[in-house]
The first five atom37 places (N, CA, C, CB, O) and aatype in JSON, in Angstrom:
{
  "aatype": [20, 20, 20, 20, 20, 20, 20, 20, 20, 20, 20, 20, 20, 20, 20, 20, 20, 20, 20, 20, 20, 20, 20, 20, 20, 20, 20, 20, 20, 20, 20, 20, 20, 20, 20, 20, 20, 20, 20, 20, 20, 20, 20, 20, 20, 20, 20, 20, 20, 20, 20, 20, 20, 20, 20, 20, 20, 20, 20, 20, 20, 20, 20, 20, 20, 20],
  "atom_mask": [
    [1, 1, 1, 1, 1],
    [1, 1, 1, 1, 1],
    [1, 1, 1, 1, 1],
    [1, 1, 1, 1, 1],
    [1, 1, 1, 1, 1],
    [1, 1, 1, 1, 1],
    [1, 1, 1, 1, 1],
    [1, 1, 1, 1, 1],
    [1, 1, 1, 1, 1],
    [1, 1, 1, 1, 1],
    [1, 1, 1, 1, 1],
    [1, 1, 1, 1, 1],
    [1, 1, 1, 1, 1],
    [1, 1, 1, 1, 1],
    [1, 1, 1, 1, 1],
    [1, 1, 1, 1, 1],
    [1, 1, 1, 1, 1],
    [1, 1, 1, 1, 1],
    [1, 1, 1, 1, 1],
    [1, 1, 1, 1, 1],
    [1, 1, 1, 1, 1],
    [1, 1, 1, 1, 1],
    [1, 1, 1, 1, 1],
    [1, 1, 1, 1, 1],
    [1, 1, 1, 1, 1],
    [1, 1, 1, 1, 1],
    [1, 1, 1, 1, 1],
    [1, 1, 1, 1, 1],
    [1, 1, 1, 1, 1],
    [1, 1, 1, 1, 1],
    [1, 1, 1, 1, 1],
    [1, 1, 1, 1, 1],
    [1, 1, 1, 1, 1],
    [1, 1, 1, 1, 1],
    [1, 1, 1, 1, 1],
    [1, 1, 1, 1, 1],
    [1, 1, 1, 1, 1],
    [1, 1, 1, 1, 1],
    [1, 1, 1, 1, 1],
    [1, 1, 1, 1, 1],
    [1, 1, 1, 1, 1],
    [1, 1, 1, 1, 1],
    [1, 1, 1, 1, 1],
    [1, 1, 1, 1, 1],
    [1, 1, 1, 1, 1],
    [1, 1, 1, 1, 1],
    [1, 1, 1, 1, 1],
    [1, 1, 1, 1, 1],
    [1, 1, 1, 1, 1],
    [1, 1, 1, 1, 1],
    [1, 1, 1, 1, 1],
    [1, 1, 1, 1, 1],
    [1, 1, 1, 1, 1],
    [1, 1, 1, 1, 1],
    [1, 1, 1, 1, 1],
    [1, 1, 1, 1, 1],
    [1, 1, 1, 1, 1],
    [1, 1, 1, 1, 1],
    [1, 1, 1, 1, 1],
    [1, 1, 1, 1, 1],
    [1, 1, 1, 1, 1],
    [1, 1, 1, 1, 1],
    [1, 1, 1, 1, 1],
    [1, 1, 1, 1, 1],
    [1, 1, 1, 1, 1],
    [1, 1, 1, 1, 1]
  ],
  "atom_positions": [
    [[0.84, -1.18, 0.0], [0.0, 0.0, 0.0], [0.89, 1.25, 0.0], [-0.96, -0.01, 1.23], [1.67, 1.48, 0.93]],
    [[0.77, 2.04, -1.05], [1.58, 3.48, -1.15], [1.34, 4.5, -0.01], [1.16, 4.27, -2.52], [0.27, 4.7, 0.58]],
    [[2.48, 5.1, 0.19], [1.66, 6.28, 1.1], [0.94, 6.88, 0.77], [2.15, 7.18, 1.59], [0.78, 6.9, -0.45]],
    [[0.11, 7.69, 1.57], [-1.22, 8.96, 1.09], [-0.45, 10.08, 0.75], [-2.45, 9.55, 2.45], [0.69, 10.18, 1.2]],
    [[-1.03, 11.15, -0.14], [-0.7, 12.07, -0.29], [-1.43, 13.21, 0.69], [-0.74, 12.1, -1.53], [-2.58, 12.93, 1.03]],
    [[-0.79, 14.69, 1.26], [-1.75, 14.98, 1.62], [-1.95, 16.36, 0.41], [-1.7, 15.13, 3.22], [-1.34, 16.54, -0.64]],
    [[-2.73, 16.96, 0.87], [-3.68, 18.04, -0.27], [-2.91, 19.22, 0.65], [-6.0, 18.02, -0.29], [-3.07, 19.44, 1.85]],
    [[-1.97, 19.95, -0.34], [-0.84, 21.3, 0.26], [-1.63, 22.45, 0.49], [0.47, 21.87, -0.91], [-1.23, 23.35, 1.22]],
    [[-2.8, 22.5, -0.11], [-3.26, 23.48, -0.1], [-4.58, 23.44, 0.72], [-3.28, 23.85, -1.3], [-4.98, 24.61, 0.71]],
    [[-5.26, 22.87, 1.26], [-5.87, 22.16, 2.58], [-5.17, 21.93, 3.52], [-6.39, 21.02, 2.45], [-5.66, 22.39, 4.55]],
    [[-4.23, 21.41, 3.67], [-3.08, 21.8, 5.09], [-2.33, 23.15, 5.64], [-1.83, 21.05, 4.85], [-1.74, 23.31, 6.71]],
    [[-2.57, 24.16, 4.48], [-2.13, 25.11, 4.82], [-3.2, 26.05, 5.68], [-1.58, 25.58, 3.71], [-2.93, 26.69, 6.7]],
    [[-4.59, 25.98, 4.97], [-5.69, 26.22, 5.8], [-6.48, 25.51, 7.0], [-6.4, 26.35, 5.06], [-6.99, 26.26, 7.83]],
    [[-6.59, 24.41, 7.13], [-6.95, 23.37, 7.79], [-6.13, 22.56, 8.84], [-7.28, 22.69, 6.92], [-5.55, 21.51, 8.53]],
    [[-6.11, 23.11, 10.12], [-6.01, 21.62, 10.91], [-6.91, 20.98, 11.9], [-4.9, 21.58, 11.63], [-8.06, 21.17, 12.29]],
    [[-5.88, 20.08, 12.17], [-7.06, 19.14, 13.12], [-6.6, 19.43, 14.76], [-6.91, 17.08, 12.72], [-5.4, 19.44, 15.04]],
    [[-7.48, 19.63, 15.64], [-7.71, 19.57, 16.82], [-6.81, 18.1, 17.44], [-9.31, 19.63, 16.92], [-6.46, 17.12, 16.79]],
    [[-6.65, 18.35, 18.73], [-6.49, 17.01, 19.48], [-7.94, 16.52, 19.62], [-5.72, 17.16, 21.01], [-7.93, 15.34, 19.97]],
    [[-8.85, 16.88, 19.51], [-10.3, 15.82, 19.33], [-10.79, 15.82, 18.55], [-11.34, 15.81, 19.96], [-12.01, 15.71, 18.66]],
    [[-10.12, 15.97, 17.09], [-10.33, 15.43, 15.97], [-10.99, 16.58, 15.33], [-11.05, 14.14, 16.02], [-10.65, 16.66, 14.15]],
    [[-11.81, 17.5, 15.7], [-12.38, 19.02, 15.15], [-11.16, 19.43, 14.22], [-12.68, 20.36, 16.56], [-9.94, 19.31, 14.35]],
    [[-12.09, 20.05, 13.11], [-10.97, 20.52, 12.3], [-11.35, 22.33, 12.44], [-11.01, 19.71, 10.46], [-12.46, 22.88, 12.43]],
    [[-10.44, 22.72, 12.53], [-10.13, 23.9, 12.88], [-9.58, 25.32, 11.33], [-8.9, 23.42, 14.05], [-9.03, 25.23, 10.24]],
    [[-9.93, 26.01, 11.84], [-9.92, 26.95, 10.24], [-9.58, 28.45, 10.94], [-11.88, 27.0, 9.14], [-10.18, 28.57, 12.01]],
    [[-8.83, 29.51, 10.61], [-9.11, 30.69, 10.14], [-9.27, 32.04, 9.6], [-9.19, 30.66, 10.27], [-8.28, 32.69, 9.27]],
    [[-10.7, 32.59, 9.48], [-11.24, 33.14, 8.68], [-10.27, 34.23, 8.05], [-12.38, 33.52, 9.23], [-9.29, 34.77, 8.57]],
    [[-10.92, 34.42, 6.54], [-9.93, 34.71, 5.55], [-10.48, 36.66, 5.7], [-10.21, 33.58, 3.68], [-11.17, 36.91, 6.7]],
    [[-10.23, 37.58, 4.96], [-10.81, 38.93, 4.94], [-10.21, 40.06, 5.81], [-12.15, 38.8, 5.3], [-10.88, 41.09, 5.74]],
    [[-9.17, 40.13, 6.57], [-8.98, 40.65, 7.59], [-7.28, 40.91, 7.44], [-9.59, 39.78, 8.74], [-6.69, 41.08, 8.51]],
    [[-6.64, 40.95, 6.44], [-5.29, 41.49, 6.48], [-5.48, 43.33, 5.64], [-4.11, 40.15, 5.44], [-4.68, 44.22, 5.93]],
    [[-6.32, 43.5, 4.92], [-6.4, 44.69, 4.52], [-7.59, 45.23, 4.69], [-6.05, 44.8, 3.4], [-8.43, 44.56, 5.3]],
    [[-7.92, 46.46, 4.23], [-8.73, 47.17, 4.1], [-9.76, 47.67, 5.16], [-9.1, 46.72, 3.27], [-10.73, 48.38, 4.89]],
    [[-9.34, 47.1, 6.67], [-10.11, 47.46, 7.95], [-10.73, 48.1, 7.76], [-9.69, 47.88, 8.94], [-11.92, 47.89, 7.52]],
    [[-9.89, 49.67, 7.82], [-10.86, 50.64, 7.79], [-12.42, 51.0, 8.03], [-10.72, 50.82, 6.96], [-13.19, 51.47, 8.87]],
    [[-12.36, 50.44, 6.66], [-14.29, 50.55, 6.65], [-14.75, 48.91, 7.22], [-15.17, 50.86, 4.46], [-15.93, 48.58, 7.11]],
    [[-14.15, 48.33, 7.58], [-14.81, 47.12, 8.07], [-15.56, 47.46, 9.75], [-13.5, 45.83, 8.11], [-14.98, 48.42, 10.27]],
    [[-16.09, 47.18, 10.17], [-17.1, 47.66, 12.04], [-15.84, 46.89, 12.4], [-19.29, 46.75, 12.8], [-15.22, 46.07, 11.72]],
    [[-15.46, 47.6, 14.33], [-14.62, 47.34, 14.74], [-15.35, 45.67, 15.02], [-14.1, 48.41, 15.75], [-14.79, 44.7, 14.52]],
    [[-16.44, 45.52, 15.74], [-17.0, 43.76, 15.99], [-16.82, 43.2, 14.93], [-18.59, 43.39, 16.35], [-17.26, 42.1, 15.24]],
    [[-16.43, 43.06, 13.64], [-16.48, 42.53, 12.48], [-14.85, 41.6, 12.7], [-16.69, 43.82, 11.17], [-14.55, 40.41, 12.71]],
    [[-14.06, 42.92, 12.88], [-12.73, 42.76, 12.71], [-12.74, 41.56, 13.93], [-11.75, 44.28, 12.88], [-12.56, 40.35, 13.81]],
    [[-12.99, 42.32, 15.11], [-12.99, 41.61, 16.18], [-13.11, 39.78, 16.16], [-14.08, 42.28, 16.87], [-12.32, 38.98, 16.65]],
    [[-14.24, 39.55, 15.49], [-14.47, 38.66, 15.44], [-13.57, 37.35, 14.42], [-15.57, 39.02, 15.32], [-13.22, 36.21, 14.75]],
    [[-13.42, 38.07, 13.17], [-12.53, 37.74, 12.22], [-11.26, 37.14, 12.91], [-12.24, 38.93, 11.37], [-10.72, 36.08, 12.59]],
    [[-10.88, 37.92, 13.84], [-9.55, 37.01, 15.23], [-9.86, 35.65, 15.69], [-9.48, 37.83, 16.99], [-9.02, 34.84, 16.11]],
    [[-11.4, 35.41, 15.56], [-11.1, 34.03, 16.17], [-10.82, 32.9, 15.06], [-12.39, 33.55, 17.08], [-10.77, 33.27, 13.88]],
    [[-10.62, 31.57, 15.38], [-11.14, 30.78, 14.81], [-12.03, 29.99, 15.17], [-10.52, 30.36, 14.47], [-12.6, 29.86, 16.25]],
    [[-12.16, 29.2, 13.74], [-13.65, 28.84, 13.32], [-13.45, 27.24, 13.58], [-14.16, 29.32, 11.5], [-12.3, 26.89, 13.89]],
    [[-14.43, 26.26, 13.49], [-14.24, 24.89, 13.69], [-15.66, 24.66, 12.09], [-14.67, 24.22, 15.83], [-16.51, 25.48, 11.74]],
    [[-15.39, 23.26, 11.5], [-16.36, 23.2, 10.23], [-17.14, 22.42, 11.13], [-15.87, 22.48, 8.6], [-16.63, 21.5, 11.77]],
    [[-18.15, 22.68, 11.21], [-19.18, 21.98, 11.49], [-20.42, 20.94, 10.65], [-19.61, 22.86, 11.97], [-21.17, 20.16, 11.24]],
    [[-20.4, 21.11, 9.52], [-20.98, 20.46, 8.51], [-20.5, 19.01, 8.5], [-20.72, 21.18, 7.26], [-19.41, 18.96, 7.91]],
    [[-20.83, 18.01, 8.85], [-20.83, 16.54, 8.29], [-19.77, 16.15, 7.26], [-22.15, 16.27, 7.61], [-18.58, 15.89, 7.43]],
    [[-20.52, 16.18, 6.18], [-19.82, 16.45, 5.29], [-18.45, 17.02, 4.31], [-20.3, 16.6, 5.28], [-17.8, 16.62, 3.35]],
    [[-18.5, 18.27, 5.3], [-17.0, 18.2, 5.0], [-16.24, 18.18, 5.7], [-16.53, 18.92, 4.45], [-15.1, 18.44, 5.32]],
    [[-16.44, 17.93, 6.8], [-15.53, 16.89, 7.86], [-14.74, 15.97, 7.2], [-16.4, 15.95, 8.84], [-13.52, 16.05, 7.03]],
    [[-15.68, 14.86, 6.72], [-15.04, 13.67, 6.24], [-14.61, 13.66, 5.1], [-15.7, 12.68, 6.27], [-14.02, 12.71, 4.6]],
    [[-14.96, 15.21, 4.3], [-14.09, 15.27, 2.87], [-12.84, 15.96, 3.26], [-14.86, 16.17, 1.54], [-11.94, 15.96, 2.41]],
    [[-12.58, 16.67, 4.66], [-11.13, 17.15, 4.72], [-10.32, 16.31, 5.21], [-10.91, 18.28, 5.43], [-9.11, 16.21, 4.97]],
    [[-11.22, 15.41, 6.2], [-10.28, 14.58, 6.73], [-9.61, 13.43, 5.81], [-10.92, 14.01, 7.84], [-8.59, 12.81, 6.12]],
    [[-10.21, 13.31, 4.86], [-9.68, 12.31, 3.4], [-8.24, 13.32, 2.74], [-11.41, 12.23, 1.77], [-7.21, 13.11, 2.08]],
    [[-8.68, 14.05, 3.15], [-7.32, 15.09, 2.43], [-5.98, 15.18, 3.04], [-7.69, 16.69, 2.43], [-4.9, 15.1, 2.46]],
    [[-6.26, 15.4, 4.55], [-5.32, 15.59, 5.36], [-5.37, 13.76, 6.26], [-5.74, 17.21, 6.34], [-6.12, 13.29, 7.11]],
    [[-4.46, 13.31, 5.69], [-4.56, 11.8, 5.72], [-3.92, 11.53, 7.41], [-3.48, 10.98, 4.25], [-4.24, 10.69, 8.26]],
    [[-2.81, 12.75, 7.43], [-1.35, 12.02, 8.91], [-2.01, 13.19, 9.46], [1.08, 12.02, 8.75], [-1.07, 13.69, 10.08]],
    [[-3.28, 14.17, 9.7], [-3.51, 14.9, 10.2], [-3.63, 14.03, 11.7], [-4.47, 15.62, 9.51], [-3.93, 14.63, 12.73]]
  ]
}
């Protein structure tokens, strides 16, 4: 059996939690503040976890040694 490949460009955005949650984040927030609401920005700091089913188990196919 060959090794897995993983997907470079899904690992660069995407990891996995120690309980398996895959973890993300949010993109929009290196320029143009300014006019963005300070709670906008604010929020944009955290990260995000995918919650959808679905692509759970399509990232986790990607990120194989995650």
């Amino acid at each position: 059996m060959p090794k897995l490949k993983t997907k470079k460009g899904v690992a660069k955005r995407f990891r996995i939690s120690k309980k398996g949650k895959i973890k993300y984040t949010t993109g929009g927030k290196s320029h143009l503040n300014s006019s963005k609401k300070t709670a906008r920005v604010r929020s944009l700091r955290k990260s995000k976890t995918v919650d959808k089913a679905t692509d759970v188990q399509f990232l986790k196919r990607m990120l194989p040694y995650g």
